[in-house]
C-alpha positions, 0 to 999 in steps of 0.5 A: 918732121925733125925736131929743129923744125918742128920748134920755131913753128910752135914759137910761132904759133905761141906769138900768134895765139898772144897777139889774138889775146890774153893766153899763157905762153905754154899750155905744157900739158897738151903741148908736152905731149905732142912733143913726146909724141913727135919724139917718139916717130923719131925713135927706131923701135929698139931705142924706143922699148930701152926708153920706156924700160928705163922710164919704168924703172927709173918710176918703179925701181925702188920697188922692184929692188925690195921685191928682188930682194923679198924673192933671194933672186939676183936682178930683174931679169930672174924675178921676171923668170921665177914670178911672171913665168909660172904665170905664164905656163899656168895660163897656157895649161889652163887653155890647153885643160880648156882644148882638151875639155872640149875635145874630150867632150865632143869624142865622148858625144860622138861615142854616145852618138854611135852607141845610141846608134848601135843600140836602136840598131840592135833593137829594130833587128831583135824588134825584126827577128822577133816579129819574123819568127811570131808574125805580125799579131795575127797569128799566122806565120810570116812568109819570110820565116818559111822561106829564104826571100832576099836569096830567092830575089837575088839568084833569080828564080821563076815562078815554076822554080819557086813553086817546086821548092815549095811543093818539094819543102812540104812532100819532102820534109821528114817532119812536115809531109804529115801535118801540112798542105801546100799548093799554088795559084797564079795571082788572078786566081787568088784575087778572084777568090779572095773577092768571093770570100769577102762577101762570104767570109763564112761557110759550111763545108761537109767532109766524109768521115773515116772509115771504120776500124774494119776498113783499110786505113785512110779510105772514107765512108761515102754515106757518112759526113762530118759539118766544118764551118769555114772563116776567113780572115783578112791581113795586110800583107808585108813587103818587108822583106822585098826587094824594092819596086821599079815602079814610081807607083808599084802595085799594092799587094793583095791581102794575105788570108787564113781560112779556118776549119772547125767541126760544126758541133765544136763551133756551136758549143765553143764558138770562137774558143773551138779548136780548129782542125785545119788552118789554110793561109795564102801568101801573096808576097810573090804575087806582084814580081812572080805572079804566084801565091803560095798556099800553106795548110797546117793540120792541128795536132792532137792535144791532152783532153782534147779531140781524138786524132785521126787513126790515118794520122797518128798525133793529129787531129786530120788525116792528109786525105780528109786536109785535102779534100776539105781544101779540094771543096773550099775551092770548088765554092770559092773560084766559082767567078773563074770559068774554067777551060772546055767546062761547057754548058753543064759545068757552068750550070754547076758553078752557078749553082755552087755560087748561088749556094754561098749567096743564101748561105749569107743572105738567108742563113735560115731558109738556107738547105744544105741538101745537095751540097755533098754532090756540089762540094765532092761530085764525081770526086768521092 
């Protein structure tokens, strides 16, 4: 609509409005407006801004005149640079400070993020080694501290393989061959036997003792026998350093046990302050994925003021012989519930009879007779 005729149309809608009634001709301020406003659709945009700068400063001119002369710049155009510029590059510094705050932040948390990270890393493996190298509380040395057990399931290796590393790391050893056992058993064999000791977790068992000076070194007198009093104790076993079963709901692994031996007249004196004189473990870490458990047997060695150590053995208070034959006898009580292959009728009555000798050990301690337990424990062996 044009401005020519947009007029007669408000002439005559004056009239009318004068004809309904007592009204003024023009209500200017409304009716100004809209007129302005019609006016201005009818301006390209480019006129429009030059008419509202002319109005601006046609209404402010006179003080923007003293406020160019106040800041010694020469027309409107330098005051905008000198006053509304600096403004300007402040605002956008500060959004731009505002930007980087934000981003030096979020780096800084993510780099305390990965420190933290780093940190706690750090901690569970010292927390890891640490508890590789003293065990888990018990005092038994961890499995994963003797043997390489990642590597081992890595590069596959058989139960036969296993047990000759373990039997050659012990016989072979520069140091170890004198103050340590080793032996294996497959893993039915070892639940049997670990069953038995729960029921009988004590015992006593006889070990000949040496023979004299005058005899040859490391033969033992057959007449002449020493007590030790045997305990078991118990351990969860770690699969910590395992590799993962296939199994949706693998096989839970047997109890880890060390068996204690201790001469009877130190147990009576010292209880369970005595020192022990031997300490056999079983690791039963294999036992799922090998079927094997491995057997460790550590020979005390002789301490300042403490006991003599074994003339056979210098520096320990066991000879291997006297280690072995302790072994040798704990097994022959604590596998009685295996039958043994072609045992016959006389083998199985001796069984028997070894394991009736564990049950009065337990259940009648003070009616218990330990006459015949050389014949049961070293028969035909010494």
């Amino acid at each position: 609509m044009t401005i020519l005729t947009s007029l007669p149309a408000l002439r005559h809608a004056a009239a009318s409005s004068s004809r309904l009634g007592p009204a003024r001709l023009f209500c200017s301020t409304p009716l100004r407006r809209d007129i302005m406003a019609e006016i201005d659709k009818t301006l390209n945009p480019r006129e429009l801004i030059e008419r509202k700068r002319k109005e601006f400063e046609a209404k402010y001119g006179d003080k923007l005149k003293k406020r160019v002369e106040s800041e010694g710049v020469s027309d409107l155009e330098a005051l905008k640079a000198k006053v509304m510029a600096p403004s300007v590059k402040q605002a956008l510094k500060a959004k731009q400070s505002v930007k980087q705050y934000k981003e030096d932040k979020a780096r800084e948390e993510q780099e305390d993020k990965a420190m933290r990270a780093k940190q706690n890393a750090e901690a569970a493996e010292a927390k890891r080694q640490k508890r590789k190298q003293e065990g888990d509380g018990s005092g038994i040395k961890p499995l994963s501290s003797i043997l390489n057990l990642p590597l081992l399931h890595m590069t596959p290796h058989d139960r036969d393989a296993i047990a000759k590393i373990w039997t050659a790391y012990h016989t072979s050893h520069p140091t170890l061959s004198s103050s340590f056992l080793s032996a294996f058993l497959p893993t039915s064999n070892y639940t049997t036997m670990l069953e038995t000791a729960k029921q009988n977790p004590f015992f006593v068992l006889p070990l000949p003792r040496p023979a004299t000076s005058d005899s040859e070194v490391g033969e033992v007198l057959t007449d002449s026998y020493e007590m030790f009093y045997v305990q078991w104790l118990f351990h969860p076993t770690s699969g910590e350093a395992m590799p993962p079963s296939p199994d949706s709901e693998p096989k839970k692994l047997p109890l880890t046990s060390s068996i204690i031996f201790t001469p009877l007249e130190e147990f009576k004196k010292s209880g369970e302050w005595a020192q022990p004189y031997l300490v056999m473990t079983h690791y039963p870490e294999m036992a799922n994925s090998h079927d094997l458990v491995l057997m460790r047997g550590e020979i005390t060695p002789v301490a300042a003021g403490g006991p003599v150590g074994s003339d056979a053995n210098p520096g320990f208070l066991l000879s291997q012989q006297q280690a072995q034959l302790l072994a040798l006898a704990l097994q022959k009580f604590y596998c009685t519930g295996i039958e043994l292959p072609g045992e016959g009728t006389q083998g199985k009555a001796e069984r028997l009879r070894r394991a009736e000798a564990l049950r009065g050990f337990r259940e009648k301690p003070e009616e218990w007779d330990w006459k015949g337990l050389v014949d049961m424990a070293y028969g035909g062996i010494v």
